[in-house]
Each structure stands twice: as C-alpha cells, then as structure tokens.
N, C-alpha and C positions, 0 to 999 in steps of 0.2 A: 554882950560886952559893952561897957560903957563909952563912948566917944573919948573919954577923960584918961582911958586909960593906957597909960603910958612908965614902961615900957610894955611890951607887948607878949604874947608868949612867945613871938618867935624873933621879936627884935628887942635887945637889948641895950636902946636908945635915949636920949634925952628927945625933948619937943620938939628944940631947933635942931636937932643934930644931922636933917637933912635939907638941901637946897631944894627949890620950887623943882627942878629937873634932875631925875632919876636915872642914868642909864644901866643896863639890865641887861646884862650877857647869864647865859647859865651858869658858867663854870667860876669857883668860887678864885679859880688861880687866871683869870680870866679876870676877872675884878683888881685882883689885886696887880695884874701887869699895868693895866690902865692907870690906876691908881699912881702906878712907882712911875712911870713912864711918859703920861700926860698929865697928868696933875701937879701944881704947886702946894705946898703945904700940905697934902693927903695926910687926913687924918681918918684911923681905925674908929669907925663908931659902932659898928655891929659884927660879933663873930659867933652869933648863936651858932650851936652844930655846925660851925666852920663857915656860914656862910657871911662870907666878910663883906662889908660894906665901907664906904671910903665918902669922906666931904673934901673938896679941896677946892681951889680955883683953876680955870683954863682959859689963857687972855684976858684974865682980869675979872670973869663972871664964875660965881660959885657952882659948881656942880658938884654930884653926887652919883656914885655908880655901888650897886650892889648886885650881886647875884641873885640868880633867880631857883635855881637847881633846875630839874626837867620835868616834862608832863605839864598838863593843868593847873593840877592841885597843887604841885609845887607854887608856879608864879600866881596861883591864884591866892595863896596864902600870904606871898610878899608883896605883891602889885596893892591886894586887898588892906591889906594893914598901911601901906605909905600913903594911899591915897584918904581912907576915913581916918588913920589916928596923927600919922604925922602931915598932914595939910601936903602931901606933893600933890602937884597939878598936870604934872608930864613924865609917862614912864617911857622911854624909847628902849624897846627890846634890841640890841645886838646880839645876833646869834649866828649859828648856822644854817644850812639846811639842803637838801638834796634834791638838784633839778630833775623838771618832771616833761622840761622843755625844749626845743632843738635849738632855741633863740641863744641859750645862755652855757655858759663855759663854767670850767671849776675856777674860785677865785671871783666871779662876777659877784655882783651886787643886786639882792632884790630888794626892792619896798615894796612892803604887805599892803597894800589896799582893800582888800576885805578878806574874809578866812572862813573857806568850808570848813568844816569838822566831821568827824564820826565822835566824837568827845560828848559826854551828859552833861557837862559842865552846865551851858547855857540853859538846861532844861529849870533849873534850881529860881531864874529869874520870872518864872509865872506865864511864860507865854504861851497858847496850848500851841503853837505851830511852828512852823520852822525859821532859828534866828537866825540873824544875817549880820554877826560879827563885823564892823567896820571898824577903819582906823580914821582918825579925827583929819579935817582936813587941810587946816591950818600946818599943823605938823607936815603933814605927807605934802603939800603942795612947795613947803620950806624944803624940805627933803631934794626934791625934783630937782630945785630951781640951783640948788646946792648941787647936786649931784653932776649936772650941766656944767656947771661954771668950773669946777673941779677937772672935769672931763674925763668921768668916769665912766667905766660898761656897767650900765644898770637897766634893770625892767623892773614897771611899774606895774602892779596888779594882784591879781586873786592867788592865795597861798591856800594850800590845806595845812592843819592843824590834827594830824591821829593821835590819838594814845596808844597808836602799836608801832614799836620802833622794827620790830620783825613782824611781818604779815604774806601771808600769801592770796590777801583778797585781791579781787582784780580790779577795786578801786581807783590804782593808779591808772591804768589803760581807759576810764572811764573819764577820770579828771584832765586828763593830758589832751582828750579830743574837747573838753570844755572849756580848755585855754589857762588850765590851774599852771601855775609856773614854777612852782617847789613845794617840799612838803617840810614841816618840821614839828614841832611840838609842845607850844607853847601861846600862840597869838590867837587864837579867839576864846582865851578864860583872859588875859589883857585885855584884849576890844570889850570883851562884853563887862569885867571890873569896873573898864575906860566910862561907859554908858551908865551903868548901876549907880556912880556915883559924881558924873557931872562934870568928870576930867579929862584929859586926854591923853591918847597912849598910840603909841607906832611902831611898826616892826621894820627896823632893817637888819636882811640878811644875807652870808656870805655863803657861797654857793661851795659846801667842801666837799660833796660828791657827786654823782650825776648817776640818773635811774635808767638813763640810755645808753650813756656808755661806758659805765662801772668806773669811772674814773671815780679814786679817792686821795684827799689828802689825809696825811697823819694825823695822830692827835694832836702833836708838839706843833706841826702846823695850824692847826685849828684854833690852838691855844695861843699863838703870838702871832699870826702872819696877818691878820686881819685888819690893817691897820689903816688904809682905807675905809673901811667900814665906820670904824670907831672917829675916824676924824670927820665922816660925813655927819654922825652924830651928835657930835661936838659943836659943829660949827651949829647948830638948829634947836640946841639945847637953851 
C-alpha cells in the first residue's frame, strides 16, 4: 500500500483529520462518550464498520480519540494505519483489563510498561527470538508523574497481552508469580506498531475485574465510569 494513500481501507479520513495524539479505547461507544463529554468541538471523522473516531480540542490542545475494537489484529490494523498514513505520532491505548495482582483493586489504574504475549503478532516483524513489546518512555514517565500529582491508585509495570479472552491455560498462575499485573488484549501489536515505525504508543488501563477475586464491573460501567483513566490520558496527550 502506498504511504499516499488516503483514505484508507479501514479509515475513512482526510490527511489532517487526525491530531499528532490518538487516544484509543476499544469500544467504539467508549469513543464516542469521550468525544461528547471531554471534547470541544468533537468532530466525527471516521465511522468505517462503526468504528467512530472524533478530533476535537481539550484545554485548548487538539486531540484525537478513535476506537481500536479488540484483539491484536483489531488495533494492529488502526494503530498501523494512524501512525504510517495519517502522520500520528502517539497512540495512548485506554482500555480495560483484568488484575493478575494482590497490589491492585477493581477501578485502579495500570500503566503498561512492557507486555508478554502469547499473541503471533510480533513474530510478522523478523526477529527469530523472543520480542519484548515496550511502551515508550517519555509517554509512560509523563504518565507516572501525572498520575502522582492527580493522586491516583496506580501500578506501574509488565501487562500480558492474550488472544484468548476464555482460556483454561495455567499461564496466569505463571505470570502472577513473575510480577505480570493484568492481562488484557491489545498492547503489544501497539508497542511493537509503536517500534516498527518510530513512534510512540502507551497503555493505560482500568482494572474492571480481578483474576483473584472474581470481582466484576458491568459493561455500562466499563463503558462510562472510567474517567480517571481517560483524564490521566488527556492531560499527557
């Protein structure tokens, strides 16, 4: 595909129609709450197959929030296209994801600092051995320093990344004595897009259920209650 070509097969864009900073929840009503609720001026630029994407301003500085949908292959197809066709230079993933740790509560806040996988994603970039998905450090250390100042419950560190939302492997009980702190489904085909082509990208996510003590939130909570997360976002955008 040509670098020139725009719009895209899966975004339905003009050139500029996105700010230098992306944020990137999965859900596409997840976007657009952001959009109606933090944003001035939010304008619709992308509803390929619903997945709505929004430009507007917050405090005066232009951003950008699109949906990612789930899996991989999902944000590796939207992360991939914002960063080589339309020039973004920052994807910050908001998402979910489900603690793997004793540290953290439902509702808390993780930042992804690097991300195991069981995912093939990474294998497609040429390395014969095993990658090590990282999040950029400018991002992630703006993140912290926000997160502090806020005075928010947050941990910093290693996420896994599956493609199996049901599993009965005993992975988790593997990753939990190696310090992994949640697992969810999306942040190392981002880290490794992030790397592939020169940009940067970071995961913050909200803790909506726990692998220890079966604590969940709803969907509807999942979908609007996250609003710490999203202003931590915001402000590092």
């Amino acid at each position: 595909m040509s670098e020139s070509m725009i719009p895209t097969p899966h975004i339905n864009a003009s050139e500029s129609a996105f700010a230098e900073t992306v944020l990137m929840p999965g859900d596409p009503l997840r976007s657009k709450m952001i959009a109606d609720r933090f944003l001035e001026n939010a304008e619709l630029v992308n509803n390929v197959r619903g997945v709505q994407g929004y430009t507007g301003t917050w405090q005066g500085k232009r951003v950008s929030v699109m949906a990612s949908g789930m899996g991989c292959p999902s944000i590796g197809i939207y992360s991939y296209e914002l960063f080589k066709f339309y020039n973004v230079q920052n994807v910050i993933r908001i998402g979910s994801a489900g603690a793997m740790s004793e540290k953290l509560k439902v509702r808390d806040i993780v930042i992804g600092m690097s991300a195991y996988t069981n995912s093939s994603y990474p294998k497609q970039f040429g390395f014969s051995g095993e990658n090590a998905p990282c999040a950029d450090y400018d991002l992630l250390s703006k993140a912290v320093e926000a997160a502090k100042s806020m005075n928010l419950h947050y941990l910093c560190g290693p996420i896994f990344t599956s493609d199996c939302f049901y599993s009965d492997s005993p992975d988790s009980a593997v990753l939990q004595k190696l310090g992994v702190l949640a697992v969810e489904m999306e942040t190392a085909a981002l880290y490794m897009n992030a790397a592939a082509t020169g940009k940067k990208a970071l995961t913050i996510c909200t803790i909506s259920d726990h692998l220890l003590t079966g604590e969940a939130l709803p969907a509807e909570d999942r979908q609007n209650s996250f609003l710490d997360m999203i202003r931590l976002a915001l402000t590092i955008a």
